[in-house]
N, C-alpha and C positions, 0 to 999 in steps of 0.2 A: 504494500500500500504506500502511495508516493504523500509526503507531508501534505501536502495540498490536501487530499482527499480525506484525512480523515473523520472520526462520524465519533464526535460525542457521547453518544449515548452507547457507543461500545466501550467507553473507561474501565466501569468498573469490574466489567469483567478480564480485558485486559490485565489490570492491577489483581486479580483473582488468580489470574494464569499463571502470572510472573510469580507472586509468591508460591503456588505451590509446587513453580522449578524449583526456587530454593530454596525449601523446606527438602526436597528430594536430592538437590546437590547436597546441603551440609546433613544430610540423615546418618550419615557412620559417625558421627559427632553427637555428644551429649546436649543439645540446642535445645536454651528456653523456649518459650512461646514467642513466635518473630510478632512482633509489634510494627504493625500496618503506615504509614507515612504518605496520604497517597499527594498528588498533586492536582492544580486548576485540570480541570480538561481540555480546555486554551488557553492559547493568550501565556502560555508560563514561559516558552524561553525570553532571554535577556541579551539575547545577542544571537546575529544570524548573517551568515556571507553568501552572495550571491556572486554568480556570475553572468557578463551585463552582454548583450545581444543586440546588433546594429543591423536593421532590415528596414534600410532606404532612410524615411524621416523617420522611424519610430525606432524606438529607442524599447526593452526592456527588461526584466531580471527572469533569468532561466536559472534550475537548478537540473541534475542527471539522474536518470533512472534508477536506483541500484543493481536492477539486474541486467538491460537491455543495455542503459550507458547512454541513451535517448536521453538528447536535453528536453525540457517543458518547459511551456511560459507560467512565470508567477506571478500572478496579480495581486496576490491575494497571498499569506502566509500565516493560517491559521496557529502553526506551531507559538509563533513570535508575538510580542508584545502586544497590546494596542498600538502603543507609541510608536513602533517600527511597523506597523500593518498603516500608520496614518503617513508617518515620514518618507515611506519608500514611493508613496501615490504622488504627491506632492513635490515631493526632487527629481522626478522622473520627468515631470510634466516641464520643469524648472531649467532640467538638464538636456530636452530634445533641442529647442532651437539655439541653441547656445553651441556652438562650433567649438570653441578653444577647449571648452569643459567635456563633452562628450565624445571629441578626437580620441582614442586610441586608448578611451577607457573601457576596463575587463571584466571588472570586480566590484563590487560596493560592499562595506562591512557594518555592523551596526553595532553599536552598542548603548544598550538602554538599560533603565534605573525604574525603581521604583520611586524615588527621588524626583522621577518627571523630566531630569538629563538625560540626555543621549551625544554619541557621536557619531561622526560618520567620517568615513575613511573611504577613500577613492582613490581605487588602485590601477597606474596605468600604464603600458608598453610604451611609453617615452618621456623623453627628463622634461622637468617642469620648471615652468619659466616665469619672469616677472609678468607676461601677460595670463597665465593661468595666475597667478596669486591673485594679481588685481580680480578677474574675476569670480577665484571663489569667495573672496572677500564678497564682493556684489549677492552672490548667492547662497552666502550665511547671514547678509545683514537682511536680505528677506526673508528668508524662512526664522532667522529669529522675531520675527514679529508675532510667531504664530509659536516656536518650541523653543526649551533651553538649550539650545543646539548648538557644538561646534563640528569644523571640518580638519581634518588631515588630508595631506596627501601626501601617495605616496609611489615611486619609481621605482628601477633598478638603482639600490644603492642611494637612496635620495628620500628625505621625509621632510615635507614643510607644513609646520604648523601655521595655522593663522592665529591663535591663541592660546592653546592649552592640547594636551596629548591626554588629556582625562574626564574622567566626570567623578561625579561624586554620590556616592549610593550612599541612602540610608533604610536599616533594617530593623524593625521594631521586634526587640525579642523580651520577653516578660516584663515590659510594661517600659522598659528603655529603649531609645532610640540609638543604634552605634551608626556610628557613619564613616565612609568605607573611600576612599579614592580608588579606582579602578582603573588602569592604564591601559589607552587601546594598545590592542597587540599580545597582551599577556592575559594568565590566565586567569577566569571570575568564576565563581559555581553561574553554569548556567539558567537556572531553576532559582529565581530568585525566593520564591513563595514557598518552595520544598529546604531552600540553604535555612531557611527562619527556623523551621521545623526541627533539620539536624542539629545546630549551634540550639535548641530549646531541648534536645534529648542529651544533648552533649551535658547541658549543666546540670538537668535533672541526674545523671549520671554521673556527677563529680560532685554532689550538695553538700555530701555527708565525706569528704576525705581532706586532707589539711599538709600540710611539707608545702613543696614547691612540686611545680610540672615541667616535664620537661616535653617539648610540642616538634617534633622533626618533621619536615616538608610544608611550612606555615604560609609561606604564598605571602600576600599582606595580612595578614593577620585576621583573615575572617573568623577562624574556632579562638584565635589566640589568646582578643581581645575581652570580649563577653565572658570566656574562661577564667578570665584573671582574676575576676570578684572570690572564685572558688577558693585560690591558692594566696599563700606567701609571696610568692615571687614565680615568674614564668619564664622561663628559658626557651627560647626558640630558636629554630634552623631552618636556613633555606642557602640555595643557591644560589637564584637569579636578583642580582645586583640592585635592577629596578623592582624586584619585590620587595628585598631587604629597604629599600627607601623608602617604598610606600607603606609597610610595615607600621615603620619606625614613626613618619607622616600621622598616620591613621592614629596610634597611640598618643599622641600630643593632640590630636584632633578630637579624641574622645576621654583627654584629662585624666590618660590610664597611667601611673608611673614606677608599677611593681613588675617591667616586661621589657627583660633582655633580647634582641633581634641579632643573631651573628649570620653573617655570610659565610656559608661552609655545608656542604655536601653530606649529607647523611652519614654516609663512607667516611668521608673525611673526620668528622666530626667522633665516631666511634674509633678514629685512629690516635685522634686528640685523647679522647678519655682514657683513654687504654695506656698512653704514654708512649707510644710508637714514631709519632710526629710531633712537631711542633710547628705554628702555624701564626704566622706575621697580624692577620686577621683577629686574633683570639688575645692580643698585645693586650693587660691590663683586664680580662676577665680571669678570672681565679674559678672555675669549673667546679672544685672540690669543693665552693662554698656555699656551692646551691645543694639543697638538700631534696633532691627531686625522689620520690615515693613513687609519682603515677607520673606515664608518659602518653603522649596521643600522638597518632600518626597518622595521617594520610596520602599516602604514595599515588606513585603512577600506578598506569594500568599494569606492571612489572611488578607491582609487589614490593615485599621487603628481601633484598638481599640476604646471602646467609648470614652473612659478618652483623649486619644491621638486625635480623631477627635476633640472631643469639644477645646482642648488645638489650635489645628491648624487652627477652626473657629476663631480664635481671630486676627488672621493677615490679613494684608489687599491685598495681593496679595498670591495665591497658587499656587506651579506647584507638579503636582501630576501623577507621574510616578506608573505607573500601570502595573503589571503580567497578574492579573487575571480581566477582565472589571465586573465579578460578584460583588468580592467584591466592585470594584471601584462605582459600581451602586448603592451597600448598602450603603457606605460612602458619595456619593452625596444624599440620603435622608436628611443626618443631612446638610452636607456641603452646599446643595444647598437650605437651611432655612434663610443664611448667605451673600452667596454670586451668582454671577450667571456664567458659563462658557462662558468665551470669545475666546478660543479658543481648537478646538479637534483633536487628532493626532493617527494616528495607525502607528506603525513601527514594521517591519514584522522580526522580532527576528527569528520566527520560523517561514519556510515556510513549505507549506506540510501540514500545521499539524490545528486543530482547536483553538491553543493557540497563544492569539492574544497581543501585549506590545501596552498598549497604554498612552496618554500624554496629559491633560485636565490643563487650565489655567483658574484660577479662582480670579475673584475680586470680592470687598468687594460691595455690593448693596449700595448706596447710601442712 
């Protein structure tokens, strides 16, 4: 079934199906009762990319088959926001007669907030020049009449902003508002209305536990933040350079200041604690003097490495944010040697589809 076409009123059984693949994938495991998380039946993603179609004067956004590999036109993008089902009508119309701006563009990206911000990035097969700025300048000062909208653009090797590379999301979770900078280009939970949900199971899930956290794969600090009220003190890791900034950003932005952000690689970081390496980055943190008890993690769809699981077998409380339940199911071979799962969650990120987010709490066996 192509995004375009889907039919509402088959949600909840969809969300029916999925859980009881995996209640049948983790069945050789001792698993509580999974705890349901479902999502909008529209309207939930928060970002969506297209690619852009030029036939004659008209101008407009195609996406591929998954199975045939057949482009289709999209007029309409049920999956995606309101805000990006109104913003794609409107720029389209904005971007036909406009020569400079619709030469030898391929791609449109979205990115939208529940915040009511969005941005848009327009991707295209040649460098861009003082006469493209001037006029996306001309066709952001329109459409901001109408949205909080800015543009990027972006070539081979070449990104000009007209204002700002961000928006600003804010997420209401048990009765506070966090507010999140989001960078285009990198990574946001897609599913803004399901993320509220996980970070609201996440801290039901750490109420009753006290030390410090220690949080690997933190992104900007979506669990990081709202987790901090839990603990002492937060220790976090991440890789990518512009997360660790907007992190750091985000935590001054929401007056949080019990939440360390270091630059360093999950790998890396278990090579640090271990005493293995030593690491220019980590200059003036003292690692020994966080007293971290429970750790949370959310990887790629790759899971946790060996060195990385063994490293996180060592804590006495887990929360384990999960892409892909394959791997999660490989990782509980070693993790559930340790510990046993007290608690199991599916939150339906993606609906429609057979990719399933799920959320396992794990304590230490006695």
């Amino acid at each position: 079934m192509r995004p375009t076409e889907i039919d509402s009123r088959q949600y909840e059984a969809q969300l029916a199906e999925k859980a009881e693949i995996l209640r049948s994938l983790f069945k050789q495991h001792a698993m509580p009762a999974l705890e349901l998380y479902p999502s909008n039946p529209l309207h939930y993603r928060m970002r969506a990319e297209f690619r852009v179609w030029h036939d004659g004067e008209d101008l407009y956004h195609i996406m591929f088959d998954s199975q045939t590999k057949e482009k289709y036109r999209v007029d309409h993008f049920p999956p995606a926001s309101k805000l990006i089902n109104e913003v794609m009508i409107d720029l389209l119309e904005l971007l036909k007669p406009n020569d400079t701006l619709r030469r030898k563009l391929y791609q449109i990206d979205y990115l939208s907030t529940l915040s009511g911000e969005i941005l848009v990035t327009l991707v295209y097969h040649k460098p861009l020049d003082e006469e493209w700025q001037q006029e996306a300048q001309k066709l952001r000062t329109i459409l901001r009449n109408k949205y909080q909208l800015d543009i990027v653009g972006r070539a081979r090797k070449q990104m000009v902003l007209l204002e700002r590379d961000h928006v600003i999301e804010a997420l209401d979770i048990n009765g506070r508002t966090y507010q999140f900078k989001q960078i285009e280009n990198s990574f946001t939970q897609p599913n803004a209305g399901v993320n509220c949900q996980m970070i609201g199971w996440a801290l039901d899930a750490t109420k009753d536990l006290s030390a410090d956290l220690l949080e690997l794969y933190c992104g900007l600090g979506n669990f990081t933040l709202p987790l901090a009220q839990n603990f002492e003190r937060v220790l976090a890791t991440e890789i990518s350079k512009a997360s660790v900034e907007a992190a750091n950003y985000n935590a001054k932005l929401n007056q949080i200041d019990n939440v360390t952000v270091i630059r360093i690689s999950s790998e890396e970081f278990t090579e640090a604690l271990q005493g293995k390496r030593q690491f220019k980055r980590l200059a003036g943190i003292q690692l020994e003097a966080f007293d971290c008890q429970t750790v949370l993690v959310d990887p790629p769809r790759a899971g946790l490495d060996p060195d990385t699981c063994k490293l996180v077998s060592h804590y006495q409380n887990i929360l384990y944010i999960s892409c892909n339940p394959q791997t999660l199911l490989d990782n509980l071979e070693t993790l559930g040697q340790t510990h046993e799962v007290t608690r199991f969650a599916l939150f339906d990120q993606f609906p429609y589809t057979h990719h399933a987010e799920c959320g396992v709490v794990l304590k230490r066996k006695a």
